[in-house]
N, C-alpha and C positions, 0 to 999 in steps of 0.2 A: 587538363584532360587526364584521364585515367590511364596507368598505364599497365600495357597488359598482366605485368605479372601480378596486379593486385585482382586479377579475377582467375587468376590460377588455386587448385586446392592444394593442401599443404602438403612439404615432403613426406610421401608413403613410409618413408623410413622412420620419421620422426613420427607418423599417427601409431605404426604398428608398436614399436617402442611404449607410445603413452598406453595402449590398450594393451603391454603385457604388464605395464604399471601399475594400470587400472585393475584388473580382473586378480593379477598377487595381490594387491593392499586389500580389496572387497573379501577375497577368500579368509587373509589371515585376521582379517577384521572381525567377522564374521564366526571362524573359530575362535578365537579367542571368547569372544562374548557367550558362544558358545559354553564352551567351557568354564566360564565362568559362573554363570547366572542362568540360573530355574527359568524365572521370570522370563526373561528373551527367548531363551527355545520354545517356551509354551508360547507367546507372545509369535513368535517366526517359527512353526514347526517346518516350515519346506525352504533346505538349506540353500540349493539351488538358486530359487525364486529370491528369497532375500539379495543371496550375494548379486544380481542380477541388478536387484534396486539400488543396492551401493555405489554397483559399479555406474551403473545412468544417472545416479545422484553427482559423483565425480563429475564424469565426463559433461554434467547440467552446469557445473559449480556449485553445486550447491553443498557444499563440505559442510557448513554451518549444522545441517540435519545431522550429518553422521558424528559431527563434534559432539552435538547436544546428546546424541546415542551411547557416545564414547564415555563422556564424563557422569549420564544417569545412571547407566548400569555398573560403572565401576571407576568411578570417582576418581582419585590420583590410579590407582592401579592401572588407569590407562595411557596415563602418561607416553610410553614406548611411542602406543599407535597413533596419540594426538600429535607428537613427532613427524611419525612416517607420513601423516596425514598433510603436515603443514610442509615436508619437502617435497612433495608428492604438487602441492597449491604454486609453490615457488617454482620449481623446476619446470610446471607448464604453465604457469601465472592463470592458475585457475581463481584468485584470489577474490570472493565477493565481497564487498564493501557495503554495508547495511548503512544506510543513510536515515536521519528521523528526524524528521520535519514538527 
C-alpha cells in the first residue's frame, strides 16, 4: 500500500531553490552564447523567449539540447557552462540516459 507521503508534492523550499537554479544557469547560458556568437542571436533574436526554453528544457531534462547548443556554438570554449550544466543535472538528478536499442 501506498503511503501518503509518496502523493505529497515536493519541498516548496527545495522547488523554489531549483527554479532560481534554473532561470540563473538559462540567463548566463544564454548571454554568454550571446556574446559570443552572430549566428545564435540572429538564430534566437528574443532573449527573453529563448532563456524561457532553456529554462523548460532543464526543468524537462532534457540538458542533452542545451549540451548539443553549448558545444555547436562554442566548442571547448563552453566548457565553464557544460560544468554548471552537469552540477546543475547532479544536484537535482535531472540526469537523462539515452538508451539505443
Amino acid at each position: 500500500m501506498a503511503d501518503e507521503k509518496d502523493f505529497r508534492e515536493p519541498d516548496g523550499a527545495t522547488q523554489d531553490y531549483e527554479l532560481d537554479e534554473v532561470f540563473e544557469l538559462a540567463f548566463e547560458i544564454d548571454a554568454f552564447l550571446r556574446a559570443h556568437n552572430l549566428k545564435y542571436r540572429t538564430k534566437f533574436p528574443m532573449e527573453q523567449r529563448q532563456r524561457e526554453i532553456l529554462a523548460d528544457k532543464m526543468l524537462e531534462s532534457d540538458t542533452f539540447y542545451i549540451k548539443h547548443l553549448i558545444s555547436s556554438v562554442l566548442g571547448h570554449e563552453g566548457d565553464a557552462l557544460m560544468n554548471r550544466l552537469n552540477a546543475y543535472e547532479t544536484e537535482f538528478r535531472k540526469i537523462n540516459i539515452l538508451f539505443i536499442i
